[in-house]
N, C-alpha and C positions, 0 to 999 in steps of 0.2 A: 501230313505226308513226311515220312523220314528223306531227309535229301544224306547223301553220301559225299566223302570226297572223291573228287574223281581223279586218279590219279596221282603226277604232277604237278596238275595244272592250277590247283589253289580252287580250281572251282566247287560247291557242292551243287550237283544235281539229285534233284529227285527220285527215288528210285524205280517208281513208275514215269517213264517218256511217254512224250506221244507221237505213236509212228504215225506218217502221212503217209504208206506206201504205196501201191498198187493191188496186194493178194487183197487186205481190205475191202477197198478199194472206193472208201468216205470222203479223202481227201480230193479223189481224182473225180468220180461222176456224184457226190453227194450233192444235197440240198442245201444250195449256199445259206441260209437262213439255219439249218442242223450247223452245219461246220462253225458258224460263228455263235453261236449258243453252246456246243459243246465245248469249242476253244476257251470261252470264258469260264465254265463251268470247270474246266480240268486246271484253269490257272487257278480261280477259287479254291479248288482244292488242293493248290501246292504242287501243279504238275508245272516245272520251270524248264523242260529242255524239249524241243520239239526237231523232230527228223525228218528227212523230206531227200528228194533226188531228181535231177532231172528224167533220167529215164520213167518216173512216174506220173505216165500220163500224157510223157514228151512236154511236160515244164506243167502242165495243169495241178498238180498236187501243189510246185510251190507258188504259183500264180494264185492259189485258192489262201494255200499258208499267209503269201505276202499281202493279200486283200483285208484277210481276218486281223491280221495283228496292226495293219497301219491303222484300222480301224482303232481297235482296242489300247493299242499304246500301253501294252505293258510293260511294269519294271521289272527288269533282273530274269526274264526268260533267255535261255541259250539255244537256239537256232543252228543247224547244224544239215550240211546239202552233200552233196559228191562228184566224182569228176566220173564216167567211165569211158575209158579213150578205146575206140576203133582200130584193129589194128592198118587199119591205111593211115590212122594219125602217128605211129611208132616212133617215124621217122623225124618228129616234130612234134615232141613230148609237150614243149615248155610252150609253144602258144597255142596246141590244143589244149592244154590245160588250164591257160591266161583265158582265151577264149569260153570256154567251158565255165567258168566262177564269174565272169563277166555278164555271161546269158543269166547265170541266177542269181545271182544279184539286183538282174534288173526287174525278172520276176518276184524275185522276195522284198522287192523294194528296198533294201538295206545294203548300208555302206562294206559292214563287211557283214561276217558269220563266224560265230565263234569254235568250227567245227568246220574239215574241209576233209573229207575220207575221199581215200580213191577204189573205188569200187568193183576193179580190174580183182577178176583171179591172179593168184601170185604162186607159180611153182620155179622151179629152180633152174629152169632154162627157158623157159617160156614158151610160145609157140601158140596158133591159134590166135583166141581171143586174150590168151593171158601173159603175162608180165612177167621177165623174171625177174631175180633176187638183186642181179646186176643192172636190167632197167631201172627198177625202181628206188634203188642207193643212190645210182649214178645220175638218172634223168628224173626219175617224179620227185622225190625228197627236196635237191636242188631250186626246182622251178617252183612248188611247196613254199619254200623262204623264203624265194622270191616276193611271193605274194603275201608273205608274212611279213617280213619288212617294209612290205607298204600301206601297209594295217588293211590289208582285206580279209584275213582269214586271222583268228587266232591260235587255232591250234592245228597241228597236223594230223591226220585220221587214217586209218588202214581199215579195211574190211578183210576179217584173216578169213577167208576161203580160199582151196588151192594146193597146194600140198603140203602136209603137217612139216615137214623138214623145211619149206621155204618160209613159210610164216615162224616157225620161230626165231630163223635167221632174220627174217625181219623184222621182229619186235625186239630180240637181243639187242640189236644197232641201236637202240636208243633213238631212235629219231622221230620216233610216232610218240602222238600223245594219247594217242586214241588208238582201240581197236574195235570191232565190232566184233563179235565171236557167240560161233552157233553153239547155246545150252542148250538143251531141253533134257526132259520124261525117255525120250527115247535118244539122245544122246546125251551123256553126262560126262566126256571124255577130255573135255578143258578142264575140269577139275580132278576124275578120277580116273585111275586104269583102269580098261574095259575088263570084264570076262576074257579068256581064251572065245579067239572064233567069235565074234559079237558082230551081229552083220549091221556096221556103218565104221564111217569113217575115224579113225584114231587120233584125234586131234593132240595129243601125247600132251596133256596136263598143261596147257596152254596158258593157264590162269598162274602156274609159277612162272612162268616167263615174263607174263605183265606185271606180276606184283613185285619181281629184281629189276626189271628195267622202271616203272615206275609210269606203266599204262594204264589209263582209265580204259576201262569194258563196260561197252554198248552190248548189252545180250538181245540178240535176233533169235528170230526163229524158235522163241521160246514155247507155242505151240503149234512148231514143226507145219506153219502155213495154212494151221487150221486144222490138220490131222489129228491135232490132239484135244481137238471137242469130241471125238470118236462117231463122228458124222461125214459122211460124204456130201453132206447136202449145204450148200452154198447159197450166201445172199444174192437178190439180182443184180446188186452194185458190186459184189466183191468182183474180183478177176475168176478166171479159170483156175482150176486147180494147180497147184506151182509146181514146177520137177522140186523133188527135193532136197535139201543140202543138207549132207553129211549122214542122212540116218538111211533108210532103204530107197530102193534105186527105184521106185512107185509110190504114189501118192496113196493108192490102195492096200497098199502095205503098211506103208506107216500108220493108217487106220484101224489096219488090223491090229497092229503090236499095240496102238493105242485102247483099245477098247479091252485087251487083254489086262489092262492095269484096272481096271474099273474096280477091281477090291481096295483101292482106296478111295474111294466111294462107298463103297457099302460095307466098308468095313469103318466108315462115317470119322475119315481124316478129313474130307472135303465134303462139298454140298456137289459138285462137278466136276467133272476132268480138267476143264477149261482153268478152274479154279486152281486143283491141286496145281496143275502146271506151271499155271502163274506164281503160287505161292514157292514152288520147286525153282524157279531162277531166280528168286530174291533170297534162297536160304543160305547162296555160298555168299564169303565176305567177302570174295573177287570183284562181285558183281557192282559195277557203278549205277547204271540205269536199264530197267529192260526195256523194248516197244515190244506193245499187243497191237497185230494189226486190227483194224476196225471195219465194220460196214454199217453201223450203227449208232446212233449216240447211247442205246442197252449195251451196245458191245463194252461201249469206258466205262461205263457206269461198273458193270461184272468186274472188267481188270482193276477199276480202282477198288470196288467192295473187297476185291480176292487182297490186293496189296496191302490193304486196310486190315486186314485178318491178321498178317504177318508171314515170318517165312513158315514152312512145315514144319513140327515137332520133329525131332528127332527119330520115335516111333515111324512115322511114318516115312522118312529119308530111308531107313533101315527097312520098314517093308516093301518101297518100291526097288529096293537093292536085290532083294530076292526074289520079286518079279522080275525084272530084268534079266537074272540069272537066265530064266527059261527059254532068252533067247539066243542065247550063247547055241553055234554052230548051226543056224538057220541060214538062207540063203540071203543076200542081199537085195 
């Protein structure tokens, strides 16, 4: 397993993670006896950082995480959860967030986590459910340290969804070690500029931003929730289909653009979409670690056989580039 540096922060992670999320959804209703044969199996294989949140599952993903690993007692894995605040908490940033790392911890069983992202959208005046650029400097960052000086967290984490103009005001500041940031097949916009008219979101080359400030990138959503197996059809553990983030404003959409790439498939870059995909987030050198979400212990198996392949050829970076094209001034 090629581990990367990430960031930073001195750490190498591996460059396939293992999400625990919820779209999976292995972590939350699997088969405690799977979850812990797979967990060992992905550390056999070099998989050393593992994701998780409370919103997944409302603490059962890391209740399941914290069960598997006090078992196993592994060395040198990095462990990584999130905070996402309410806005009824707004007004008491710092011990909903004390609060918040304190519940999973006690689920993860562990002293600290080496990874503490805040999971809150981030636009530039905030409003609703999301954060602005001035909450988050002034009240999350702050309260962040807090808990970093007391050795419960090692590092500090963003998830950039939100508006491309606030997240990179937030990664500029230097204060995140970490970002999560959506790549995929159907958006490639952290690393490149879009087409004119490209219906998703323009995340404006995000990945130069982490690589001046000196941010390790968590890539999510690298098969856009599952859209990019070119299936509608769903395991009975996974979750519901997800809205989607950053690429079209339907689940059924994104299916459709994805199944329109299928010539690199038969034009035999990949053995599957599922594959190309995965092999498509690990081809930029931005990329620190991706998560595949999972319903399966075949599902790790597929993401690591695909990571095990390597990133794409070049050919075929260059052929999905001109797929792409075709969907420049489509509707969102």
């Amino acid at each position: 397993m090629q581990l990367r540096v990430f960031g930073r922060t001195g750490m190498q992670l591996s460059v396939l993670g293992f999400g625990c999320g919820a779209v999976g959804g292995f972590m939350v209703r699997g088969d405690p006896v799977d979850q812990e044969r797979t967990i060992a199996r992905a550390i056999a294989a070099g998989v050393n950082y593992f994701d998780t949140a409370v919103q997944y599952g409302d603490g059962e993903s890391e209740k399941n995480l914290g069960r598997v690993l006090q078992k196993l007692k592994p060395a040198n894995v990095a462990v990584g959860t999130k905070v996402r605040l309410p806005p009824s908490e707004f007004g008491r940033i710092a011990d909903a967030v004390r609060m918040s790392l304190e519940g999973s911890l006690a689920r993860l069983r562990l002293d600290r986590v080496d990874i503490f992202h805040l999971h809150n959208a981030i636009t530039e005046n905030g409003g609703g459910s999301a954060l602005s650029v001035r909450q988050v400097l002034d009240d999350v960052v702050p309260a962040f340290e807090r808990l970093r000086q007391q050795g419960k967290i090692r590092f500090l984490g963003m998830t950039a969804v939100g508006d491309t103009a606030a997240l990179q005001q937030v990664i500029d500041a230097g204060v995140f070690d970490s970002a999560q940031i959506v790549y995929n097949m159907l958006n490639p916009s952290a690393a490149d500029d879009l087409p004119p008219s490209y219906p998703a979101q323009d995340y404006g080359r995000l990945f130069d931003h982490t690589k001046a400030a000196g941010v390790g990138v968590v890539g999510i959503r690298v098969l856009a929730g599952g859209a990019l197996s070119g299936s509608a059809e769903r395991h009975p553990i996974a979750g519901p289909a997800p809205e989607p983030i950053g690429s079209a404003m339907s689940y059924d959409a994104d299916i459709d653009r994805a199944r329109r790439l299928i010539a690199l498939v038969t034009e035999g870059f990949a053995a599957s979409l599922t594959e190309a995909a995965t092999r498509f987030a690990i081809s930029h050198p931005a990329m620190g670690t991706i998560l595949v979400g999972m319903a399966t212990p075949q599902q790790f198996e597929d993401a690591l056989a695909a990571v095990e392949k390597g990133p794409l050829p070049q050919a075929a970076l260059d052929r999905l580039t001109a797929l792409q094209q075709a969907f420049s001034g489509e509707p969102r």
